[in-house]
Steps between C-alpha positions, in 0.01 A plus 500: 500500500606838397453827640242700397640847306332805481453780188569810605110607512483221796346176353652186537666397211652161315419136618523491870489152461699380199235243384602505152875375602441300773660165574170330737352266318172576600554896412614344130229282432198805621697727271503252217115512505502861517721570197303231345161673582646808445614353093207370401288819577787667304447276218123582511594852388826454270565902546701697222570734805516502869545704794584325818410720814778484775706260341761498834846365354357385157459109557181494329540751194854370454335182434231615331704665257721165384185341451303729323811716316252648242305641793621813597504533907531823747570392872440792738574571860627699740855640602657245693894411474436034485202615263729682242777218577232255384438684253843518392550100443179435294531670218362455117430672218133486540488606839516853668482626813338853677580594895131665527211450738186310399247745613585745201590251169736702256291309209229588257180399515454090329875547455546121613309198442524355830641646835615262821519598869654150668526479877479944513132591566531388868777742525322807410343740744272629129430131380149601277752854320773277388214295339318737366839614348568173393160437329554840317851408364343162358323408193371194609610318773618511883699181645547548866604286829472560884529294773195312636385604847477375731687185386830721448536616897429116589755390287741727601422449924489070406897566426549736744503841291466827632283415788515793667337666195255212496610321189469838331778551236691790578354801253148290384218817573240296332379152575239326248312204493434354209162621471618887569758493316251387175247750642768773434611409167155468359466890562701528157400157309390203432719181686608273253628267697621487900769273589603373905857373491588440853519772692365766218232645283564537166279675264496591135243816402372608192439851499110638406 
């Protein structure tokens, strides 16, 4: 376990956990289903362009990019020094990144076909603006991820994680059930399909 960094405008920043390098077998085989989830819902789409909303160090987009190279793909977050390191060893010629926040997307209207926000919502003290941002900036589709509550703080207190915070992840404002979390999304579209991989929701939008 890592710990967590903050941007200088005082969110918690980057993978607190490092779930996407871990070594646990158990941690491996939750995030296989999650990438897997997280694929096929990509597939669903096959985007010419996307836009992935607080990309952290560029895991995600990095691998996006090598297996979609004629899709071009802008990662954005904030100013945060193992952010821009991350940043720094994923690199491809499809693939830019911004330092910018979320609540105020330097994009054009429908400029991308489909915009991502994995594991960032719950960090937001504005969830429902970056959204609305994020459904403005798309032409057709939203592909988001959160963690499910209240299955995420009982995970994390069954192996002993920040019990003092209650199993609450250091930096998650926002807490969603499955349900909620649906109930939120639907504000802007139609659900096209809604995914559980262990512990998450995962949800693909198209926009009205």
């Amino acid at each position: 376990m890592s710990s967590p960094t903050v941007s200088a405008d005082g969110i918690v920043t980057g993978n607190t956990f490092d779930k996407y390098g871990s070594a646990s077998p158990v941690v491996r085989r939750l995030m296989a289903r999650f990438e897997s989830d997280l694929d096929a819902l990509m597939r669903e789409v096959k985007p010419s362009s996307l836009l992935d909303v607080g990309c952290g160090e560029g895991v995600l987009v990095h691998r996006w990019a090598r297996s979609m190279p004629q899709t071009r793909i802008v990662g954005i977050d904030l100013e945060e020094p193992s952010i821009q390191a991350g940043w720094a060893q994923r690199q491809a010629q499809n693939l830019t990144y911004l330092t910018h926040s979320a609540e105020a997307l330097p994009f054009a209207d429908g400029e991308f076909d489909l915009v991502t926000a994995i594991e960032v919502l719950e960090h937001l003290s504005q969830p429902e603006e970056t959204l609305a941002e994020m459904a403005r900036v798309s032409g057709g589709h939203l592909l988001v991820s959160v963690p499910r509550e209240p299955l995420w703080r009982a995970l994390n207190l069954a192996r002993g994680a920040y019990v003092k915070e209650l199993g609450n992840t250091p930096g998650h404002l926002n807490h969603w059930g499955k349900r909620s979390f649906a109930r939120l999304l639907r504000r802007h579209g139609e659900i096209v399909e809604l995914r559980s991989p262990l512990p998450w929701t995962m949800l693909l939008l198209r926009l009205r």
